[in-house]
N, C-alpha and C positions, 0 to 999 in steps of 0.2 A: 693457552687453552681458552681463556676469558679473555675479553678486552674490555679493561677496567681503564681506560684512558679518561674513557669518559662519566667516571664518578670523579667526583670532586672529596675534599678530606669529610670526613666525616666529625658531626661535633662529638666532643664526650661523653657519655650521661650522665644526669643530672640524678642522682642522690640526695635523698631527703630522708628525713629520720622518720619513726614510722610515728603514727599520732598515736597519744599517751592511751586511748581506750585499746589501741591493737598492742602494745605491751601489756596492758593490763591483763587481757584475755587468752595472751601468750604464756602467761607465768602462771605456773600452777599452786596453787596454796595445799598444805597436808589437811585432809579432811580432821575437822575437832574431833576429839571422842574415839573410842577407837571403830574399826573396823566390820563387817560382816567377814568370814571366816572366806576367803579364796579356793575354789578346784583349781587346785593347782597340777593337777592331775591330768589334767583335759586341755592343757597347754601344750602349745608345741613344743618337743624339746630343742634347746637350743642354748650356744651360749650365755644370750640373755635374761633366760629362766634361770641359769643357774647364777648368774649375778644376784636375781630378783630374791629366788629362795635362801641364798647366805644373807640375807638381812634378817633381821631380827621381825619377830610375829607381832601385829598391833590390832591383838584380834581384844575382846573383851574374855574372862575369863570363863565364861560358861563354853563359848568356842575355843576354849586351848584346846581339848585333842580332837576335836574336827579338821584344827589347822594342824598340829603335829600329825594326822594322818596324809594328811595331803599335801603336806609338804613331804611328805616319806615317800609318796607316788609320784609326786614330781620328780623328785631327787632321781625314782628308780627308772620314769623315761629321761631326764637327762645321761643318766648313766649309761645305758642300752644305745643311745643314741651318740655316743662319746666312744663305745668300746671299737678297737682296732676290728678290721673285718668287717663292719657293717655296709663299706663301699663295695666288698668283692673283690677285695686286696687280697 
């Protein structure tokens, strides 16, 4: 279909490791202290949320049940969005 007679081999490429400031900026460090309380609500649901919300809450304690609320709405659109029939199966 092509006539590749006339390329010649091609070199390899050349890989280089990436410079130390673009790993730095790659890697995410846990913020100190704890957290602002997440809508977790307002999230897409999806597998990922539900990995995200089986972790443990790193809110501060005057936001524990702003975060247990919303981790409870989370939960209820991953769930809705998990239950069989929602394709029109």
């Amino acid at each position: 279909m092509f006539d590749t007679s006339c390329l010649g081999p091609s070199a390899p490429p050349v890989i280089r490791p990436p410079e130390k400031e673009i790993i730095d900026c790659l890697v995410e460090d846990r913020p100190v202290g704890t957290a602002e309380p997440v809508r977790w609500s307002q999230y897409v649901p999806d597998g990922l949320l539900a990995d995200v919300l089986a972790q443990p809450a790193d809110t501060a304690a005057k936001h524990h049940e702003l975060e247990a609320l919303e981790r409870v709405g989370g939960w209820e659109r991953v769930i809705a969005w998990a239950k069989p029939g929602r394709h029109g199966r």
